[in-house]
N, C-alpha and C positions, 0 to 999 in steps of 0.2 A: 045463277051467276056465281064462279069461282069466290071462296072468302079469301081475305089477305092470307099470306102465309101457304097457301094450301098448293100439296103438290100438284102440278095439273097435268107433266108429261114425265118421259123417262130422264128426261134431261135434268127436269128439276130435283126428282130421285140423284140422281149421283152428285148434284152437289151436295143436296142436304151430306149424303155418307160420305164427300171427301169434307166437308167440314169437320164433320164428326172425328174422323180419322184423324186429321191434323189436330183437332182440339185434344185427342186420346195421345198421340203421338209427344204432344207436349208436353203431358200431363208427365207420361214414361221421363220423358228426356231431365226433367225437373226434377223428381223422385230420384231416379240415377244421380244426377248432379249433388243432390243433399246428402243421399247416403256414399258416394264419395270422396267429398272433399269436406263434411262436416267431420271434425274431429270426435270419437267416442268420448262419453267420460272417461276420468282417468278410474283404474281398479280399486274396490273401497279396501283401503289400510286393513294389514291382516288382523290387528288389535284394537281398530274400527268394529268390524264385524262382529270380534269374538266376545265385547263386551257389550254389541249391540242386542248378538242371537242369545247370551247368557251362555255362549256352550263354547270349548276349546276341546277342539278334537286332537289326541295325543297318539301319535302313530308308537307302539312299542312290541316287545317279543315276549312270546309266555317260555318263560325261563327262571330258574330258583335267585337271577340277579335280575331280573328287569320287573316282573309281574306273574305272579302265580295267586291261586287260591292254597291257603290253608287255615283245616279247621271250617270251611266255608267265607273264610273273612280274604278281601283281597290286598296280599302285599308283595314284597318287592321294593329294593333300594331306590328303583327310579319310580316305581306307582308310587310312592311316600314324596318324594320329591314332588314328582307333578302333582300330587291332590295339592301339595302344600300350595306349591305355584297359582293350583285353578283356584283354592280360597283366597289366596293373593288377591286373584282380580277380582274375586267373588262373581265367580262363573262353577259352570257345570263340569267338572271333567268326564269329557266321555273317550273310553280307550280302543283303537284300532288295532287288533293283532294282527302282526305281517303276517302274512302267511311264508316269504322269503326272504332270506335276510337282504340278498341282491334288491331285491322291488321297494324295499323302503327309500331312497332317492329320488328316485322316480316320482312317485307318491305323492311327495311333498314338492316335486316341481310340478305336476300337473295338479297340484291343491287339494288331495284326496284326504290330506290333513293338515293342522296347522304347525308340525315341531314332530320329530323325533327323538323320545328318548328314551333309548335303547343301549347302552352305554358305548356309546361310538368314542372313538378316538377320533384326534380332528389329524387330518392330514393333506398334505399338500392336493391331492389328487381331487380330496372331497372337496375341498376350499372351492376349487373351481365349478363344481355340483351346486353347492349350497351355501349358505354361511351359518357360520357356528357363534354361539355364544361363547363368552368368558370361560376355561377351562373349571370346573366344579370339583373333579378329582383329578390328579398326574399319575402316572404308571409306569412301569416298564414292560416289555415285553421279555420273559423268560423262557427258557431251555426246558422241558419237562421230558426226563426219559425217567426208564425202571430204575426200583432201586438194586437192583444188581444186574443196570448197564452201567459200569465204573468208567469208561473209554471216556467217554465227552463229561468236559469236564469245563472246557469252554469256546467259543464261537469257532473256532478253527476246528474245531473237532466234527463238525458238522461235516466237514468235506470228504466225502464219499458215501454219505450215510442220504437215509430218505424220509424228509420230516415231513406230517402229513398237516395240514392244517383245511381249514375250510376256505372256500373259493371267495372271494369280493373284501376280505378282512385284510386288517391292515398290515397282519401276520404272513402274508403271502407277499402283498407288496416288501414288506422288509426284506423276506428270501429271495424276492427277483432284486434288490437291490444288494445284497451282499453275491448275487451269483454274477451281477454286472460289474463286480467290484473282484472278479474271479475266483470268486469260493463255488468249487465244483459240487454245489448242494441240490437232490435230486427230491423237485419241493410235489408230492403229492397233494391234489387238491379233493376238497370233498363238497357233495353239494348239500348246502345249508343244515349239515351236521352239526353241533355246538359243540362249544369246546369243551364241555366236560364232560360229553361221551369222549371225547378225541382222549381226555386224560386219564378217564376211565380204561379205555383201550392198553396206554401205557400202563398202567399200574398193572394190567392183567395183564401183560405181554403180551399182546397180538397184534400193537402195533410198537418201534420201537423210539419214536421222537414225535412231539408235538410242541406248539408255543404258546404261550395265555400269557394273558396281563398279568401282573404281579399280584393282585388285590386277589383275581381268581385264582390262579395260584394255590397261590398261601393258603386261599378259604379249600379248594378241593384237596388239598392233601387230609386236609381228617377226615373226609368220605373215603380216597383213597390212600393210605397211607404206603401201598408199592410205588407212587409216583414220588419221586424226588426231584425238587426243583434245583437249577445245576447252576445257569450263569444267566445273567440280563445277554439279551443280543442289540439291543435299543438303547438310544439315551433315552430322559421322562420326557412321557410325552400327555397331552393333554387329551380329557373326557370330555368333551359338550353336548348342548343339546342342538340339532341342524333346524334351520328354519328356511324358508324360501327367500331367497337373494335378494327381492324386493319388500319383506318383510322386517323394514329398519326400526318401527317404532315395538315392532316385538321381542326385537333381536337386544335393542336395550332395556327395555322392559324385564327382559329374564335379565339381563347382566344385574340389574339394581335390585330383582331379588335374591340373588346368589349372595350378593355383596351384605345385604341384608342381613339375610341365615347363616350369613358367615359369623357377622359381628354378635349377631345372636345366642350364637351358641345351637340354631337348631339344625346346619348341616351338620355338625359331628356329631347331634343327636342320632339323626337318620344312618347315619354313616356306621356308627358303632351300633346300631341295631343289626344289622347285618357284617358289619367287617368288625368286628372289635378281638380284640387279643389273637390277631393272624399272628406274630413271632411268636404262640403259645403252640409248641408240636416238640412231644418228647412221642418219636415211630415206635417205643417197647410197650408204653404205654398204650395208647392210641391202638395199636394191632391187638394189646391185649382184649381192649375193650370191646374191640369190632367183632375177636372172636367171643366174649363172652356175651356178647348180646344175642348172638347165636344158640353160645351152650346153657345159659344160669338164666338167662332173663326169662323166656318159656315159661319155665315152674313157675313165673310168681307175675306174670304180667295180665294175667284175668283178675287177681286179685288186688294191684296196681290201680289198674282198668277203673273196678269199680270202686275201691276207695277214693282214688279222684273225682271220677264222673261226682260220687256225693256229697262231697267240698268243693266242687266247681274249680278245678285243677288240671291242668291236662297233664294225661297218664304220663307223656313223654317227660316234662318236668321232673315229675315224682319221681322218675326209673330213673333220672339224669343223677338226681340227689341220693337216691339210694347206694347208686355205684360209687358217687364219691363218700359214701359214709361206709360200706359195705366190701366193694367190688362185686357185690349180688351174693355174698356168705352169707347165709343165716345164722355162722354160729360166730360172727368175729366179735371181737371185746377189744375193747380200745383200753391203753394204760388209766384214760382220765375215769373207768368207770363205764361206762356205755356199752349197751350190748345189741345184738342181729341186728339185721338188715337195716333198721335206719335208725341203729345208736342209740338208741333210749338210757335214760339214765335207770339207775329204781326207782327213784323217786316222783320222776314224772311219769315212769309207765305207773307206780301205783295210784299217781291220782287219777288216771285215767282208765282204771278198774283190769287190769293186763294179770293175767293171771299164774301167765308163764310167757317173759319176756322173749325167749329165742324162739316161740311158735313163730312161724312166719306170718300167717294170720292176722294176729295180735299183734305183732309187733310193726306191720306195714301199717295196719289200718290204724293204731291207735300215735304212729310216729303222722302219719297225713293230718288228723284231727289234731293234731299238739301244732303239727305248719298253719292249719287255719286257723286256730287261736290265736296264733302271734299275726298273723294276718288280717283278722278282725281288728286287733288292739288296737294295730296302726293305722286304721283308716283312714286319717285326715292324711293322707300322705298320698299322691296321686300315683298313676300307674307309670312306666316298670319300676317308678322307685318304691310302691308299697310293697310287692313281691320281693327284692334283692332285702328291704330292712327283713322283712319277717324271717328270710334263707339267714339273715346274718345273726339273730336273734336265737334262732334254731340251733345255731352250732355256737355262739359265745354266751346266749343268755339276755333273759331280757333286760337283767336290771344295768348290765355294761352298754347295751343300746340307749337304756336311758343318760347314762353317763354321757353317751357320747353322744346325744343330740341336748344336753345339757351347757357341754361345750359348745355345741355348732350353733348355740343361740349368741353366747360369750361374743364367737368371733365374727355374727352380727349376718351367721352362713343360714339358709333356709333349713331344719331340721328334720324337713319331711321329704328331704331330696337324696338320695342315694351319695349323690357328687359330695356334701359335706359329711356326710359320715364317713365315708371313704377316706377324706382330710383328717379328722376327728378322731377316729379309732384309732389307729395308730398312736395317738399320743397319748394314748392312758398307758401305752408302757414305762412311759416318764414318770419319774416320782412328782416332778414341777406339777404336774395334769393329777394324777390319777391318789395326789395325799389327800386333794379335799373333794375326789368323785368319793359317791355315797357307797360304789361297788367295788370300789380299787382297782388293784392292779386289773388289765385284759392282756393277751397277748393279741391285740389290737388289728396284726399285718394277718392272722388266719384267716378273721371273716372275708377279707378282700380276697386273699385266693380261693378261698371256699369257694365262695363265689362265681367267681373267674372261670374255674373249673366244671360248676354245675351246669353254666351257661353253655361252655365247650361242649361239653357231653349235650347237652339237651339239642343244642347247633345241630348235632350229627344223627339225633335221633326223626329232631324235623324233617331233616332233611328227605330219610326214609319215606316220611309223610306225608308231602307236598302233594297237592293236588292238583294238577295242572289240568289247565281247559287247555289242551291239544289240539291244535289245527292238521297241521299234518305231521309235524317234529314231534321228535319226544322233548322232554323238559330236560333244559342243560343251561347251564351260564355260558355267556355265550362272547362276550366283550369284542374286541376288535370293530 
């Protein structure tokens, strides 16, 4: 006897499987209808995420201005900037190297990272790509020919001539806008070349017009010193960092720490680590020095070498300081007393057992161990301002540095900071200051350009140095 339920013919078969079908059929059409017409979440906030994952991914370029290694340690004007940023949020910064200067846009529209900073100018064109932060640094775009093309002298002079610039930068949109403006300029583009090979090129004559940002500029003429910078072709214009269009609580976020580091004091920090004393370029000098790091430095840089390496100094420093005490002589003597290569008095070569001052030998290695003496001294003084007192101590003396962090407590200034001595010095040249310092008179304004001077040379010596992780480019500053 058939049980309830049970199929008993073919008939009864195809309804059970048109039920079936209908009951699957509705299932489909429901599913369909949910994932249709239900709304997605909305995208989780980019500054959601990046303080959710602990990590901010920073799209930038290995270049001697964005991100380089030197020494093994990683820096760069905008790596300094972003780490600063990622302790901000107290996140992880991890860095993305473009491989193209063009793909970085891109990048950050399709989320591959959260910000580019790569020292971008913000301009109309990009506005519409991305949105930018608050401008960080302003610039101009300058003229860079040889210095004996004398013809261009300014923007009209460009007309017939062939400036070559790199392709997607903002140096190229200006030349399509002054050739739309009918300056018959025939604008060469290059693919994702940086611009200080481009300026490199000019100073060696091979190619004859290039443009960079004024900051680059400035800074590549003491690597090049044949490149002469001619006339702005720009009004100032603004650096930011780009973020993705819908990334508003990010995009304030960076403005409130710019604004921050501003009132801080710690952009101009970062700023002058890399840009500081760019209006410092005398070209007779400068050339001399380029070619004597060629002819004089040789003989004595194994012996540099290791005198540093064993005061934990780096050699380029030491060779920076030598030339300014020197120009790399071993036999020059100063009026005040001081003789070879790194000026030794007699008195402190013989505390320090020299047994013939103008040996180069002896007088490198025993002038290195007299800088880390003054270097130990001042320990309680953090970095780069412990290095800049001991270089200043080195050429005026220790006991005028005591004078003038003597002062710098009086006028209530931090005395283990570079910034107040700088203030300070100087004014032991006043009788008001320097009757009741313990050392008297200084001539207070030398240590500052001492200074100024060692840092320039040493700038140029780095720069030789740089270590760059290479994707495909060579290392160049690259701005635009």
């Amino acid at each position: 006897m058939p049980q309830p339920n049970q199929i008993t013919g073919p008939k009864g078969y195809l309804k059970v499987m048109f039920r079936l079908l209908v009951a699957t059929g509705f299932l489909i059409l429901c599913s369909l209808y949910i994932y249709l017409f239900t709304p997605e979440p909305p995208p989780e906030p980019a500054l959601d995420r990046i303080l959710r994952t602990g990590k901010i991914t920073v799209l930038t370029r290995n270049n001697a201005n964005s991100y380089y290694l030197y020494r093994g340690q990683p820096m760069g004007f905008e790596y300094d900037l972003a780490k600063a940023f990622a302790d901000h949020l107290g996140v992880r910064l991890e860095l993305k190297v473009a491989e193209r200067w063009e793909g970085m846009i891109p990048d950050i529209q399709t989320g591959e990272a959260d910000m580019i900073a790569a020292d971008l100018t913000i301009t109309a064109k990009r506005l519409r790509q991305v949105a930018f932060s608050d401008g960080y640094l302003t610039t101009r775009q300058q003229i860079i020919t040889n210095r004996h093309h004398p013809r261009i002298r300014r923007p009209g002079d460009l007309a017939g001539q062939t400036v070559h610039v790199r392709r997607g930068t903002s140096y190229q949109e200006r030349l399509e806008e002054m050739q739309a403006a009918g300056l018959e300029v025939d604008i060469r583009l290059h693919v994702d070349v940086p611009t200080e090979e481009l300026i490199r090129q000019v100073a060696m004559g091979e190619i004859a017009v290039t443009l960079a940002d004024e900051h680059i500029a400035l800074l590549n003429r003491r690597y090049y010193p044949g490149a002469r910078v001619v006339s702005p072709v720009s009004e100032i214009q603004a650096i930011g960092w780009a973020v993705h269009k819908n990334a508003v609580k990010l995009r304030r976020h960076i403005n409130r720490f710019f604004k921050q580091i501003k009132a801080e004091g710690k952009c101009a920090e970062i700023y002058n680590r890399y840009f500081s004393n760019l209006e410092m370029f005398d070209y007779v000098d400068v050339r001399s020095y380029h070619r004597r790091l060629r002819t004089r430095l040789p003989s004595y840089q194994a012996v540099v070498e290791e005198a540093a390496e064993l005061n934990n100094f780096d050699w380029r420093l030491i060779a920076a300081q030598m030339y300014q005490e020197s120009h790399f002589n071993p036999a020059a003597r100063s009026h005040a007393g001081a003789y070879g290569l790194m000026q030794l008095t007699i008195q402190t070569a013989r505390s320090l057992g020299v047994t013939d001052i103008l040996d180069p030998l002896q007088n490198i290695q025993a002038g290195v161990l007299h800088l880390k003496m003054l270097y130990d001294f001042f320990s309680n003084a953090p970095e780069p301002d412990r290095l800049s007192i001991a270089l200043a101590a080195y050429n005026v003396g220790q006991g005028h540095l005591r004078d003038a962090r003597d002062l710098a407590r009086q006028f209530n200034l931090d005395p283990d900071r570079w910034a107040s001595l700088e203030h300070t010095l100087p004014l032991l040249r006043y009788r008001k200051y320097y009757k009741n310092a313990r050392y008297g008179y200084c001539r207070g304004t030398e240590p500052i350009k001492y200074i100024r001077q060692i840092y320039f040379y040493y700038d140029i010596l780095k720069r030789h140095g740089i270590e760059c992780e290479r994707i495909h480019d060579p290392a160049g500053n690259e701005g635009a």
